[in-house]
N, C-alpha and C positions, 0 to 999 in steps of 0.2 A: 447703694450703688457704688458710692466709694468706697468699702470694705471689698465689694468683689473687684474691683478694679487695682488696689491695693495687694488681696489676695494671688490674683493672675499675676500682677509685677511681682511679687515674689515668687512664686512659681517661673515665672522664667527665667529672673538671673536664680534659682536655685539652679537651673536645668544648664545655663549657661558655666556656674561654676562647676557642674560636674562634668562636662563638657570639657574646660581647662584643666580641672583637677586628672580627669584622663589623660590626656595631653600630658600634661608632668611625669602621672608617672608612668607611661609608654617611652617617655623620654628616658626618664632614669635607666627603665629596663633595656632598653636598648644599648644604652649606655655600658651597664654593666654586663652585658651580654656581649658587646664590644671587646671589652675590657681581658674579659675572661678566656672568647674567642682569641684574641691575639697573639698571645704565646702558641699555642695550636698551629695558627698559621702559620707562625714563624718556623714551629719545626716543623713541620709539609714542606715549604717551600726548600730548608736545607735538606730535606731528606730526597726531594728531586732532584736539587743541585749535585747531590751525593749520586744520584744513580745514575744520573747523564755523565756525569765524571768517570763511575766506574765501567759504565757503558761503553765511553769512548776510550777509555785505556786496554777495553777487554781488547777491541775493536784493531786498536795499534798492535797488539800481543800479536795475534792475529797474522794480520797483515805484513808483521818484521817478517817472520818466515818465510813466506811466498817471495817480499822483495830478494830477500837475499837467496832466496833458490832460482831464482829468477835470475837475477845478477852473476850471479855463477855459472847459470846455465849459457850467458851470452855470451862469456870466456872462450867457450869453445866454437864461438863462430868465427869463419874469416873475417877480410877485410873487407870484401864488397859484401858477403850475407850481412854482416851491421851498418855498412851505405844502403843497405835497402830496407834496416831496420827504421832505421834513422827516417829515411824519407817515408816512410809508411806512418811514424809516430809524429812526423810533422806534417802529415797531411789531417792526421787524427787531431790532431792539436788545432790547426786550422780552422775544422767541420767544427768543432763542439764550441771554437769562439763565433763560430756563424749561426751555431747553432744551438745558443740557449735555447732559446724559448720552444723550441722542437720538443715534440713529445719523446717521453724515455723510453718506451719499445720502437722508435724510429732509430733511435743514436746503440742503441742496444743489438739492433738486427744489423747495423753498419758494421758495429767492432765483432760481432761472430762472425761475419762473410764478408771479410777484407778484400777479398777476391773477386766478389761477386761486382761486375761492372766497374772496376780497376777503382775503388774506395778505398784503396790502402793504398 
């Protein structure tokens, strides 16, 4: 009776040590899977940095044009057409500080029909 009693204790710290011995090396592996992973990471993450950058410079390219044709185009207005420019762009300025949290086709239908119900 004490051989089989004996026998079972060993059976289950054998079972016990394979148990930890698992543990270790899932550990290790992880580990080195970490390890190996992490340069990876590192270029993904520059290579987004990289295209949000290129993204927002395309975005500026862009947009210089239109300001400066735009700017140009204001040259040729009078003195009271840019007092009405003026208060139109500060009443816009106004709405969108009152109106963050508004949703974007709300403040979007404002600045296409400036007119509509004296919104400009």
């Amino acid at each position: 009776m004490d051989q089989l009693g004996n026998d079972l204790k060993k059976v289950l710290q054998a079972g016990i040590g394979a148990v930890a011995t698992g543990l270790e090396k899932a550990q290790d592996a992880i580990e080195d899977l970490s390890k190996k992973g992490e340069p990876i990471y590192e270029q993904a993450k520059q290579a987004v940095t990289d295209a949000v950058g290129k993204a927002k410079q395309a975005i500026n390219d862009q947009a210089k044009p239109q300001v400066d044709e735009f700017v140009n185009n204001l040259q040729k207005f009078s003195s009271d057409e840019l007092n009405k420019i003026r208060a139109a762009l500060d009443s816009l300025t106004a709405k969108a500080g009152e109106q963050k949290d508004a949703p974007a086709e709300e403040s979007d239908a404002q600045i296409e029909n400036p007119e509509d119900g004296d919104k400009a």
